[in-house]
PDB file of N, CA, C and O in Angstrom:
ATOM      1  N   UNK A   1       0.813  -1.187   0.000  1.00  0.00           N
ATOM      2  CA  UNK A   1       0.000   0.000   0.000  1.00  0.00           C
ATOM      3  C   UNK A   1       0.864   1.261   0.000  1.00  0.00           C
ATOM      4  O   UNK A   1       0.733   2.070  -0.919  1.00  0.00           O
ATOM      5  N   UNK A   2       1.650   1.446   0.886  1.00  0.00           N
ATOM      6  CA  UNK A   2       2.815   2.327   1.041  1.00  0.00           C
ATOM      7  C   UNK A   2       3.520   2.588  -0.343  1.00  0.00           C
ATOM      8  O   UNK A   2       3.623   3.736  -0.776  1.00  0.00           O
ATOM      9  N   UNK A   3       3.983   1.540  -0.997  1.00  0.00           N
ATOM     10  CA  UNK A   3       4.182   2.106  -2.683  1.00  0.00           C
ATOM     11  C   UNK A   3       3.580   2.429  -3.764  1.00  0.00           C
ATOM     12  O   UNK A   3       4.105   2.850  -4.795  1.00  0.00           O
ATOM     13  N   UNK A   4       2.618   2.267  -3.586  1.00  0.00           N
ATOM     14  CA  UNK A   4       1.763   2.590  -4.682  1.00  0.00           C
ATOM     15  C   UNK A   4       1.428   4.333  -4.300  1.00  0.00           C
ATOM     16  O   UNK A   4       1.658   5.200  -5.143  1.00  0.00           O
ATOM     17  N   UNK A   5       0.801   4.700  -2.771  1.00  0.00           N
ATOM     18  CA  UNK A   5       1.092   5.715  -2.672  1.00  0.00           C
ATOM     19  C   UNK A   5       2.446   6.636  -3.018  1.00  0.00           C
ATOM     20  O   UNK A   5       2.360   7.693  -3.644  1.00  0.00           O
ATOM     21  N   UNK A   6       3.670   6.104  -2.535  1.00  0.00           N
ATOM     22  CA  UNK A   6       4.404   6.536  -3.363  1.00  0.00           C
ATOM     23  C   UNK A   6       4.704   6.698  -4.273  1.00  0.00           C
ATOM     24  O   UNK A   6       5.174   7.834  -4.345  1.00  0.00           O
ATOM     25  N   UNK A   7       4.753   5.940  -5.624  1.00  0.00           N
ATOM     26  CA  UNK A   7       4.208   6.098  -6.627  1.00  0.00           C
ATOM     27  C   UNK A   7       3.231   7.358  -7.716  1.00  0.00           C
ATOM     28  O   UNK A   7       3.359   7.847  -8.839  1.00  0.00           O
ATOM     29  N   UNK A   8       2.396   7.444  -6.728  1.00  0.00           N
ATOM     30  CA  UNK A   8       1.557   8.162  -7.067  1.00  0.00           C
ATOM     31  C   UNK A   8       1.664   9.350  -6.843  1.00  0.00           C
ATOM     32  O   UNK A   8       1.381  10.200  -7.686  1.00  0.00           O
ATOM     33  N   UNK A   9       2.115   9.631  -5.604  1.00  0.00           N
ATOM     34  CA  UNK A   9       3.207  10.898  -5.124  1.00  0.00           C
ATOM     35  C   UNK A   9       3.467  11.453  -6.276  1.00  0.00           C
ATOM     36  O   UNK A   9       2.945  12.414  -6.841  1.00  0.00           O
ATOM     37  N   UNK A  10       4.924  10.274  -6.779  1.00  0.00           N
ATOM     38  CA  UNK A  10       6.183  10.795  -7.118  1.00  0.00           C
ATOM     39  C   UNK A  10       5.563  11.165  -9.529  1.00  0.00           C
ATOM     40  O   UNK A  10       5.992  11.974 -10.352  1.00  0.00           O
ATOM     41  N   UNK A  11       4.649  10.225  -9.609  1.00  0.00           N
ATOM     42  CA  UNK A  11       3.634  10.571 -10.722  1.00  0.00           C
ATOM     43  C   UNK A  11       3.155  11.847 -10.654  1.00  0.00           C
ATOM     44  O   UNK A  11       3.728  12.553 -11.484  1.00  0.00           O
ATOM     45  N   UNK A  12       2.447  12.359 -10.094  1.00  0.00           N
ATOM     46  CA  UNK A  12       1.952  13.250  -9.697  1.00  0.00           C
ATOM     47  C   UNK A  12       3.052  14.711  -9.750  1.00  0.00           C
ATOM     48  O   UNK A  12       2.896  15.561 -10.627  1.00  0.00           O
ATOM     49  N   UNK A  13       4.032  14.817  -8.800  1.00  0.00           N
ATOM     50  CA  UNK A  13       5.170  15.494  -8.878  1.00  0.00           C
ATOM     51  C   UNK A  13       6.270  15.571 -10.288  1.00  0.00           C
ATOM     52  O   UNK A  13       6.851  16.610 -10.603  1.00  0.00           O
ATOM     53  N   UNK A  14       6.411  14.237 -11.046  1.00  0.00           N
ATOM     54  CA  UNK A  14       6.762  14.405 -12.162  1.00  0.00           C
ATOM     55  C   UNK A  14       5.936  15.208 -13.309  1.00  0.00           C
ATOM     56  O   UNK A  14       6.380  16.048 -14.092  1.00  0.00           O
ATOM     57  N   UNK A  15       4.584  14.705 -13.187  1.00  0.00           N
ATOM     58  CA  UNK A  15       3.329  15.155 -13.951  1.00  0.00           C
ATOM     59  C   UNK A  15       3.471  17.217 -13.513  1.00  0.00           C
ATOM     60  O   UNK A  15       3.311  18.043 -14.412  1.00  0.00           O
ATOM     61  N   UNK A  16       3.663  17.481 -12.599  1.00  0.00           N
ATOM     62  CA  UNK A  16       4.181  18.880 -12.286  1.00  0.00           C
ATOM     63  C   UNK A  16       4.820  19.335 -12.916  1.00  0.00           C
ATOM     64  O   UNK A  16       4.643  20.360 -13.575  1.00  0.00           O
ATOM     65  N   UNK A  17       6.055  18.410 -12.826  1.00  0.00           N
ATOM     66  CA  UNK A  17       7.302  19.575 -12.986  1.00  0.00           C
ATOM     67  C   UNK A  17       7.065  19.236 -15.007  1.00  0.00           C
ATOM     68  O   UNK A  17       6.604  20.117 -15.734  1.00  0.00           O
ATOM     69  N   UNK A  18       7.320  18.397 -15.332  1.00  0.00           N
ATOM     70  CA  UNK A  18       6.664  18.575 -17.261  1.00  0.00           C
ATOM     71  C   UNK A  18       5.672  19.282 -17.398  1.00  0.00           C
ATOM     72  O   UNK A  18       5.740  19.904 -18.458  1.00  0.00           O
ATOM     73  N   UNK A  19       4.437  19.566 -16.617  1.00  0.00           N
ATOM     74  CA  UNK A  19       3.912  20.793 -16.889  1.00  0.00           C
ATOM     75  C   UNK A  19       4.361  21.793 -16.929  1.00  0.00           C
ATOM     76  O   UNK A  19       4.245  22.492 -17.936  1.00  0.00           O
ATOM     77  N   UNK A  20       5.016  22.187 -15.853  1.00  0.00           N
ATOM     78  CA  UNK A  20       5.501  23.520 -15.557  1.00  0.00           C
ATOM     79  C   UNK A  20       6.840  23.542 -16.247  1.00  0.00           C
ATOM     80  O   UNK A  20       7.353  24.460 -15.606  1.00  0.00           O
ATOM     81  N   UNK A  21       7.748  23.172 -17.098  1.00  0.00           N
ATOM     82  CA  UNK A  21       8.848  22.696 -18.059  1.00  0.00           C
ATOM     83  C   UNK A  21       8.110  23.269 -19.203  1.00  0.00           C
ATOM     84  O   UNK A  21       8.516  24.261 -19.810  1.00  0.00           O
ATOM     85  N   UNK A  22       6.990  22.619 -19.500  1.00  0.00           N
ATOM     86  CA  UNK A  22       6.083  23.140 -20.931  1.00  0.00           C
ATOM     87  C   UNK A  22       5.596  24.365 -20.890  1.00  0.00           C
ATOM     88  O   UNK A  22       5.491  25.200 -21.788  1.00  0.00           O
ATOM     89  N   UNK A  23       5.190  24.418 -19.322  1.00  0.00           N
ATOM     90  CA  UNK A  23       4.741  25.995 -19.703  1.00  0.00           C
ATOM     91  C   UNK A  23       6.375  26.953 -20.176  1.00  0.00           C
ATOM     92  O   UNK A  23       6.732  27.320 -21.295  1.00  0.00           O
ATOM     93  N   UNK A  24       6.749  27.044 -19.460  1.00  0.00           N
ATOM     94  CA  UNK A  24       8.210  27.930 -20.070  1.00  0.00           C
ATOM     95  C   UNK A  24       8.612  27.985 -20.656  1.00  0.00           C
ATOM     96  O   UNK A  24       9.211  29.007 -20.991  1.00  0.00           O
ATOM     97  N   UNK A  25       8.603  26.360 -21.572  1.00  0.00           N
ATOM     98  CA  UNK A  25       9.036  26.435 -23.238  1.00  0.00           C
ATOM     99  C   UNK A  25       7.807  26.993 -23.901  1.00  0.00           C
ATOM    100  O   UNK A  25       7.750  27.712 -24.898  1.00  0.00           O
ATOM    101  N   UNK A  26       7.064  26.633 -23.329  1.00  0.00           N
ATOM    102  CA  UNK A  26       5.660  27.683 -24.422  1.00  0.00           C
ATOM    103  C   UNK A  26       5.840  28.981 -24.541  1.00  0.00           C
ATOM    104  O   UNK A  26       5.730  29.600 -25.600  1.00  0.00           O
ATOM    105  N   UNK A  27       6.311  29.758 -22.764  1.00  0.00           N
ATOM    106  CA  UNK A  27       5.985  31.119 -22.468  1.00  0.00           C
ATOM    107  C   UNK A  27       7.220  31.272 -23.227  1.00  0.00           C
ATOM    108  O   UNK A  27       7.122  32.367 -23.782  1.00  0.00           O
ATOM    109  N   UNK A  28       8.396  30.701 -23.553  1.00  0.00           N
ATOM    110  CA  UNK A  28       9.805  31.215 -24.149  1.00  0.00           C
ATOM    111  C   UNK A  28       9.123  31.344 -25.897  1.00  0.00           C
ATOM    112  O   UNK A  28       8.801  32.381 -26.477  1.00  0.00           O
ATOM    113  N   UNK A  29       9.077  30.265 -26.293  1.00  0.00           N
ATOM    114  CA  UNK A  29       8.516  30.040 -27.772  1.00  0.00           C
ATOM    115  C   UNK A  29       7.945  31.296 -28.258  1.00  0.00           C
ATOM    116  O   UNK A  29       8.287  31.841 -29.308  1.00  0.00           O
ATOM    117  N   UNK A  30       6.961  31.776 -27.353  1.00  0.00           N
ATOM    118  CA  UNK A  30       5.679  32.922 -27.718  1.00  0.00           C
ATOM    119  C   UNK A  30       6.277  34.242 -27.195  1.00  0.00           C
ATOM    120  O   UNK A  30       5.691  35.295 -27.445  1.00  0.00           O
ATOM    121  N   UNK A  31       7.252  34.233 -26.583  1.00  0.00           N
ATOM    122  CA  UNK A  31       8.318  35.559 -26.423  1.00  0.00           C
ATOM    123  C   UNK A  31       9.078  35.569 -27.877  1.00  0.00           C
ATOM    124  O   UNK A  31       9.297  36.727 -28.233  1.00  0.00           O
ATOM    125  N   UNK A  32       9.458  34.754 -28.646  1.00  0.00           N
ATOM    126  CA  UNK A  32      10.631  34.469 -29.506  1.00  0.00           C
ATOM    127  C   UNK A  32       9.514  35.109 -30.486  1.00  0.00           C
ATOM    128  O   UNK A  32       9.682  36.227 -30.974  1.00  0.00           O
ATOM    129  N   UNK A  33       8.429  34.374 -30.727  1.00  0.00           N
ATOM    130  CA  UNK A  33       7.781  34.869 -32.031  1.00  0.00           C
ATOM    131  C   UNK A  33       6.648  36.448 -31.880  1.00  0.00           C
ATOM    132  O   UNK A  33       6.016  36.989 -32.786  1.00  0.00           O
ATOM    133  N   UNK A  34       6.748  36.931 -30.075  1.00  0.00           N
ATOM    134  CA  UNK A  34       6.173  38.058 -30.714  1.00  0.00           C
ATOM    135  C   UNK A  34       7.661  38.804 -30.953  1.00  0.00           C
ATOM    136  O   UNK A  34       7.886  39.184 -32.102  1.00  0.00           O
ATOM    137  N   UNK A  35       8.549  39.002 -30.067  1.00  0.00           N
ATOM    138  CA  UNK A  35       9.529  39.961 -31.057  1.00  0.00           C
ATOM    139  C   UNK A  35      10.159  39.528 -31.916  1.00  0.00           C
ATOM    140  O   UNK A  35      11.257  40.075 -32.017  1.00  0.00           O
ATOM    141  N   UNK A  36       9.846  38.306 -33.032  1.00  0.00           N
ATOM    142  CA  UNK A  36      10.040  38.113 -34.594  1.00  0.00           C
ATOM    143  C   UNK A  36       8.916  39.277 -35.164  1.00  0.00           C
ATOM    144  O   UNK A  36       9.249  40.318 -35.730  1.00  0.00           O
ATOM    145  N   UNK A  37       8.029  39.010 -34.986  1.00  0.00           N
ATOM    146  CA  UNK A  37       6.826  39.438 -35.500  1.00  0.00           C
ATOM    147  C   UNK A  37       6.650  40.955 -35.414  1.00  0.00           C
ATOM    148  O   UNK A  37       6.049  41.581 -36.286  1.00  0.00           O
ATOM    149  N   UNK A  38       7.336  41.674 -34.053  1.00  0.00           N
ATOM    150  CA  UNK A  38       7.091  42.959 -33.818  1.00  0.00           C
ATOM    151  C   UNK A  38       8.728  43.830 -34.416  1.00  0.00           C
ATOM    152  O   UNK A  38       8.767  45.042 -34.629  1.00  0.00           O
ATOM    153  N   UNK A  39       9.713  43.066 -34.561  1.00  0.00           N
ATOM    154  CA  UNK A  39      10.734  43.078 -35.052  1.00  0.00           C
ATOM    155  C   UNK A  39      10.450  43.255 -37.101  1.00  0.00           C
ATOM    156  O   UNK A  39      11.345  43.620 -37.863  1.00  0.00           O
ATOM    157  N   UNK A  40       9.267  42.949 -37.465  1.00  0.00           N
ATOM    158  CA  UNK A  40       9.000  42.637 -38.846  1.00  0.00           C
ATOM    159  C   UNK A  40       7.945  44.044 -38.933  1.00  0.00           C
ATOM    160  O   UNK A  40       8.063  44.885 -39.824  1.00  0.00           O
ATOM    161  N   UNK A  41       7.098  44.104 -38.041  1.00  0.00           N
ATOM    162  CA  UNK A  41       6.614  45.320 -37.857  1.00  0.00           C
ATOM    163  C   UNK A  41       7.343  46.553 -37.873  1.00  0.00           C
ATOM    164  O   UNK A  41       7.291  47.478 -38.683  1.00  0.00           O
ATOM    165  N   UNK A  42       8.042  46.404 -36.821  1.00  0.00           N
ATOM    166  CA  UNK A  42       8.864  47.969 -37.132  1.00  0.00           C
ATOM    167  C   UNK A  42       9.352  47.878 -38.480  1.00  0.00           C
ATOM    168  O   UNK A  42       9.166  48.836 -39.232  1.00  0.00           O
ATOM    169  N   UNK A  43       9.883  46.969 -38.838  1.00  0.00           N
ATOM    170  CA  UNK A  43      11.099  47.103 -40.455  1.00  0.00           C
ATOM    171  C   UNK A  43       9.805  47.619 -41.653  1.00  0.00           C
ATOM    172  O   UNK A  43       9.902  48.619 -42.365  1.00  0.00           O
ATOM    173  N   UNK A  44       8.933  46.907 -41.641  1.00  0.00           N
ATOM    174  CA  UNK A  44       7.824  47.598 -42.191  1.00  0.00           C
ATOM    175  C   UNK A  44       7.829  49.119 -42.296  1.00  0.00           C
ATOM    176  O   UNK A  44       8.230  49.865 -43.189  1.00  0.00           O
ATOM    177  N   UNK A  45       7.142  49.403 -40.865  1.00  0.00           N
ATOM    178  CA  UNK A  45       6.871  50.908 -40.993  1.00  0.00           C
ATOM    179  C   UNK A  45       7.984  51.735 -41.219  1.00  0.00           C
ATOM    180  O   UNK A  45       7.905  52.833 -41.771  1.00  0.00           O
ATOM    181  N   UNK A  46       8.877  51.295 -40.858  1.00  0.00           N
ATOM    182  CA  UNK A  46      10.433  52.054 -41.226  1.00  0.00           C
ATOM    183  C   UNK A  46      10.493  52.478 -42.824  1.00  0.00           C
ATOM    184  O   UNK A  46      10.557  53.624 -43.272  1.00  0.00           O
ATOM    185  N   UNK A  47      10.446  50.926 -43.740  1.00  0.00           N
ATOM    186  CA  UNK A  47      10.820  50.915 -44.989  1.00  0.00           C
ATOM    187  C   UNK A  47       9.385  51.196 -45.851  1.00  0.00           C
ATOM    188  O   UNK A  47       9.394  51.085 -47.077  1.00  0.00           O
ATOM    189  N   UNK A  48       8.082  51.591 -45.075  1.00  0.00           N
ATOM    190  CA  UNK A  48       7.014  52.747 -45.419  1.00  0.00           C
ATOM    191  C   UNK A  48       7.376  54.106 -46.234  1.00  0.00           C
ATOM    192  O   UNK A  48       7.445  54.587 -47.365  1.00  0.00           O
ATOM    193  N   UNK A  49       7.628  54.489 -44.317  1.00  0.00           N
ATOM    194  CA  UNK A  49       8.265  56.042 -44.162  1.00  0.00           C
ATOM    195  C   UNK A  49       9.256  56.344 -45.440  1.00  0.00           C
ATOM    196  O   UNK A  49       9.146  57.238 -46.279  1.00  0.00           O
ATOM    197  N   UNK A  50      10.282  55.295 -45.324  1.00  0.00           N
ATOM    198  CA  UNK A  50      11.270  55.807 -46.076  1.00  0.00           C
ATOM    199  C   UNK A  50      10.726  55.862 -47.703  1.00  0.00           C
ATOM    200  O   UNK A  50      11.141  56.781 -48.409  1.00  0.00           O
ATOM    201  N   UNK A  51       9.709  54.768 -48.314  1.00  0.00           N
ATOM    202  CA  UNK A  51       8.670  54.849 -49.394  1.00  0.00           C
ATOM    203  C   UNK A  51       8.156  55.962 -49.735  1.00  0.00           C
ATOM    204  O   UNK A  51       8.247  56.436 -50.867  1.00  0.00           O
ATOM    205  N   UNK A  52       7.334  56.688 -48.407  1.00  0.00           N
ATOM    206  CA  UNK A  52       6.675  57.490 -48.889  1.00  0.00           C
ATOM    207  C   UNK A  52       7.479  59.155 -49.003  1.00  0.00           C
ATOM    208  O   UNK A  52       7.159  60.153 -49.649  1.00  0.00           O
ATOM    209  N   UNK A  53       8.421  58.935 -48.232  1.00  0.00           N
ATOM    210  CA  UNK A  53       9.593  60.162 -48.538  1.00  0.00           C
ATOM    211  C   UNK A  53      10.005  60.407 -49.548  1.00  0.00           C
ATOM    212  O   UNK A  53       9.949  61.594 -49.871  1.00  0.00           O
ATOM    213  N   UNK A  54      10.593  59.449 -50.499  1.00  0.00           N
ATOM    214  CA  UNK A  54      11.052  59.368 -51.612  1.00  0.00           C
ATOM    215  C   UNK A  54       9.860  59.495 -52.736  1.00  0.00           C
ATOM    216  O   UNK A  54      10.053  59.804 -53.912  1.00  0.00           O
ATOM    217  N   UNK A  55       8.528  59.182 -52.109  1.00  0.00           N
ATOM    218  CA  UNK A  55       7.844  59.437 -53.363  1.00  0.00           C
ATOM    219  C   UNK A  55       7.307  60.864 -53.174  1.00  0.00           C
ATOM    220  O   UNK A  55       6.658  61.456 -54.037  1.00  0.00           O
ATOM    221  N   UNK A  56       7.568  61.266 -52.210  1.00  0.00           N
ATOM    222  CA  UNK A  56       7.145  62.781 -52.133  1.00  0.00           C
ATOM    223  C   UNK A  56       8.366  63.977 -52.639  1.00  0.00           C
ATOM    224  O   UNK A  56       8.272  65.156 -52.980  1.00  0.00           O
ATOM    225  N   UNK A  57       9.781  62.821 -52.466  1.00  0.00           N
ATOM    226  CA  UNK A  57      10.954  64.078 -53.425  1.00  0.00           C
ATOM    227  C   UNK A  57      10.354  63.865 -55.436  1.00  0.00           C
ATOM    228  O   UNK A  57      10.082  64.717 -56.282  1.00  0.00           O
ATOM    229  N   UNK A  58      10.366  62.588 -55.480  1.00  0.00           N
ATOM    230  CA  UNK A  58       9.923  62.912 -56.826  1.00  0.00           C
ATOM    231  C   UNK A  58       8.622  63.100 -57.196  1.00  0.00           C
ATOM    232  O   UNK A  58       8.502  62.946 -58.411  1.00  0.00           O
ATOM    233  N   UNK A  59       7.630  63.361 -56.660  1.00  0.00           N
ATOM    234  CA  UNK A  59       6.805  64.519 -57.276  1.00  0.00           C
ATOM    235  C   UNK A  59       7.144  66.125 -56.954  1.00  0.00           C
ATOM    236  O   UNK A  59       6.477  67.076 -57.359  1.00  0.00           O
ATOM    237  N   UNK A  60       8.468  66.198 -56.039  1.00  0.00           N
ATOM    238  CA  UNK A  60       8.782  67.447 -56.170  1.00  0.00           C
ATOM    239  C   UNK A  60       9.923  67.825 -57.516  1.00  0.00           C
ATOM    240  O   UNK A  60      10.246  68.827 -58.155  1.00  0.00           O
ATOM    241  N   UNK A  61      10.212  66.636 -57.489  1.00  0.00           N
ATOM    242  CA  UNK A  61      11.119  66.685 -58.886  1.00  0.00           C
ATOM    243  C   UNK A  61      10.055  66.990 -60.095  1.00  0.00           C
ATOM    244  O   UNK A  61      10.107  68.006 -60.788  1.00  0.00           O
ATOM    245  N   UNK A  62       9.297  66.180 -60.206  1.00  0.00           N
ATOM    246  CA  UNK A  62       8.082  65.997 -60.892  1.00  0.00           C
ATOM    247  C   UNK A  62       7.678  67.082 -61.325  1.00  0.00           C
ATOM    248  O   UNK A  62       7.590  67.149 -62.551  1.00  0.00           O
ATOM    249  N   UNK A  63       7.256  68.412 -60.454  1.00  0.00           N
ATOM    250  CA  UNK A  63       6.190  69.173 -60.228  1.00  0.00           C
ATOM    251  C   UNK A  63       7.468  70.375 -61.225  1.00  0.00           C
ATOM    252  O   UNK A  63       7.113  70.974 -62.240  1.00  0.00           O
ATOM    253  N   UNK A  64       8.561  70.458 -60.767  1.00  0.00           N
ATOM    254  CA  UNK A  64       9.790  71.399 -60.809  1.00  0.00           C
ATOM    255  C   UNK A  64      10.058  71.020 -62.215  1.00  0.00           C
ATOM    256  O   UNK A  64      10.360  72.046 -62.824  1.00  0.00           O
ATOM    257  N   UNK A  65      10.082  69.629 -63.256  1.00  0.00           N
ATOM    258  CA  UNK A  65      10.498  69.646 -64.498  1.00  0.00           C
ATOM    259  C   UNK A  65       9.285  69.982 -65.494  1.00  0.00           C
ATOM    260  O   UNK A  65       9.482  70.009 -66.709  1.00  0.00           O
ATOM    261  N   UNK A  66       7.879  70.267 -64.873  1.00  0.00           N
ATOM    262  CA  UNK A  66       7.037  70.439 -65.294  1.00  0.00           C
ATOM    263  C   UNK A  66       6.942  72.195 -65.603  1.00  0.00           C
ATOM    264  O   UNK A  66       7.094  72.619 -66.749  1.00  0.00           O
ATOM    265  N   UNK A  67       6.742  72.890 -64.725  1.00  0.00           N
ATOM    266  CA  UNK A  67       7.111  74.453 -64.551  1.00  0.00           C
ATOM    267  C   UNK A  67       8.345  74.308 -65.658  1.00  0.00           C
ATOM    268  O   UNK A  67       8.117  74.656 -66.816  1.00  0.00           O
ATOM    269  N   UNK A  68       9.414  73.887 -65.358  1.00  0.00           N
ATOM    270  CA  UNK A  68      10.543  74.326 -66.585  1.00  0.00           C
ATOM    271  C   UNK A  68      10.056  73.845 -67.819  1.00  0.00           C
ATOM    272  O   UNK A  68      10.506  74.356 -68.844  1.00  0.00           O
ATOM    273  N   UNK A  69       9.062  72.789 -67.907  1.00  0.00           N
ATOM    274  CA  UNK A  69       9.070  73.057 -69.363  1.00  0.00           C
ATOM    275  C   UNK A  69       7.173  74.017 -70.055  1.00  0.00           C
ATOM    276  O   UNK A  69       6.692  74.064 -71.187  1.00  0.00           O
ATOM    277  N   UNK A  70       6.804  74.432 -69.084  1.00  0.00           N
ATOM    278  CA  UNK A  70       6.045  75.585 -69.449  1.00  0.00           C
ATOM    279  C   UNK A  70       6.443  77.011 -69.769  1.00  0.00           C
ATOM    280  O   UNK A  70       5.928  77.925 -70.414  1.00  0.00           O
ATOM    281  N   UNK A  71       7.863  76.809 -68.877  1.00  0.00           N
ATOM    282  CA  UNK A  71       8.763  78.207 -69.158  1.00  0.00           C
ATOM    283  C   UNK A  71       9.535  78.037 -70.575  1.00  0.00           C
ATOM    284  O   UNK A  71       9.570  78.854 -71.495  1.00  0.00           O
ATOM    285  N   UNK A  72      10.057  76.941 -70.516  1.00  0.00           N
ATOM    286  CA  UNK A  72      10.559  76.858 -72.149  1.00  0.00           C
ATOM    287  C   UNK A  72       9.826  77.277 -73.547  1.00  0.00           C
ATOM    288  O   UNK A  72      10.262  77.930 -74.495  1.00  0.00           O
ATOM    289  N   UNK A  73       8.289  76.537 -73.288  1.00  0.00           N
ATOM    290  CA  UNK A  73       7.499  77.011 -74.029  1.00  0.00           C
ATOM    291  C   UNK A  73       7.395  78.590 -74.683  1.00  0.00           C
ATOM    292  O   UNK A  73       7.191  79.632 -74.061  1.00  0.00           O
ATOM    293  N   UNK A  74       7.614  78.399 -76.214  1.00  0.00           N
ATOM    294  CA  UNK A  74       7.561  79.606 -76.994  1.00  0.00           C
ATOM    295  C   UNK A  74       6.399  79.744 -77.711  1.00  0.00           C
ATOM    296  O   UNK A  74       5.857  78.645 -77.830  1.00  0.00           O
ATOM    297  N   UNK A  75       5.753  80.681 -78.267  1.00  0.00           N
ATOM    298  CA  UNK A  75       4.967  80.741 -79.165  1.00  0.00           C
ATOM    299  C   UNK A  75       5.098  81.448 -80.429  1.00  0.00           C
ATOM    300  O   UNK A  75       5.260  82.659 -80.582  1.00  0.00           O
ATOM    301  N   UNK A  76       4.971  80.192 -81.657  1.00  0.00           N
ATOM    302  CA  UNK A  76       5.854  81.078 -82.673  1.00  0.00           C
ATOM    303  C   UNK A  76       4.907  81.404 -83.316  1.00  0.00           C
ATOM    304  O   UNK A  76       5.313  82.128 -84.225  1.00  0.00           O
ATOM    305  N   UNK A  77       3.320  81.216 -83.383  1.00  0.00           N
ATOM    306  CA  UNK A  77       2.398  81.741 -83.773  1.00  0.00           C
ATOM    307  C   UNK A  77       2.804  83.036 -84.318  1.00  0.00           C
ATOM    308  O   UNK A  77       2.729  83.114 -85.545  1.00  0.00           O
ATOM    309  N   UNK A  78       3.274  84.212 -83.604  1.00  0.00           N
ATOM    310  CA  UNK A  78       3.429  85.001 -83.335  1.00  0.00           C
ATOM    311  C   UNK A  78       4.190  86.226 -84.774  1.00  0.00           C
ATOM    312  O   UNK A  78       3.998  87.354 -85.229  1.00  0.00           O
ATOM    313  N   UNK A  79       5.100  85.024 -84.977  1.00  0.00           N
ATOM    314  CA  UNK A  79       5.866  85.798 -86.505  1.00  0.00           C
ATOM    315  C   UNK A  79       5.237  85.329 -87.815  1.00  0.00           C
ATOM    316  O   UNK A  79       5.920  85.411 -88.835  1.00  0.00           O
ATOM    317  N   UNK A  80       3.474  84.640 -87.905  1.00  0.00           N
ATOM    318  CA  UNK A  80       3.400  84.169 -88.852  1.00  0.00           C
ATOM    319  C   UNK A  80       3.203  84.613 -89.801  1.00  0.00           C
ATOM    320  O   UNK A  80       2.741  85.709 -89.483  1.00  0.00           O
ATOM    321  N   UNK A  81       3.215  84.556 -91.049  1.00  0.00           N
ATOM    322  CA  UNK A  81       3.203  85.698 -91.989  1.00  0.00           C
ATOM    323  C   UNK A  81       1.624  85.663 -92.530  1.00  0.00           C
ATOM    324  O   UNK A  81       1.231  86.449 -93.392  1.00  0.00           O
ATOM    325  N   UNK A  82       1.049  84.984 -92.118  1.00  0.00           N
ATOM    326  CA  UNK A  82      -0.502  85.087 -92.924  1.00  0.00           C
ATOM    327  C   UNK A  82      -0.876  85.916 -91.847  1.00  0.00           C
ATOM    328  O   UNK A  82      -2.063  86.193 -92.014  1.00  0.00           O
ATOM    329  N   UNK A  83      -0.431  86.460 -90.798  1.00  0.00           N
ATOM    330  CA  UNK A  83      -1.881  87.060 -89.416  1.00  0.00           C
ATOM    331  C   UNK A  83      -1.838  88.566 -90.074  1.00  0.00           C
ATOM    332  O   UNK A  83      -2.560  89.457 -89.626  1.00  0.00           O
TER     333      UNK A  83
END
């Protein structure tokens, strides 16, 4: 009788400590993949920002080769010989 209680004890106490072993590899696991995940997030919004910067220099480029070529614009209408 005495061993089987023991037994059951020492079941019981093993059955513990592999729980509590699993939980920590779980709670470690799910630490690892949120800062993968929040680590992928920032690089994101980073390489956004830096997207939308650059698309805002070239429509300033954009906007600036446009004006120069309205200024280039001549009108030769002007010397025609039928007016």
């Amino acid at each position: 009788m005495q061993l089987t209680r023991f037994h059951l004890f020492m079941s019981l106490n093993l059955t513990s400590y592999f729980l509590l072993v699993a939980e920590y590899t779980i709670l470690t696991v799910l630490i690892v993949v949120v800062i993968f995940f929040a680590l992928l997030l920032i690089l994101g919004i980073r390489k956004s920002y830096k997207l939308k910067k650059e698309n805002e220099r070239l429509d300033q480029i954009s906007q600036e080769l446009a004006k120069k070529k309205e200024e280039e614009y001549k009108d030769f209408t002007s010397g025609h010989m039928y007016q």
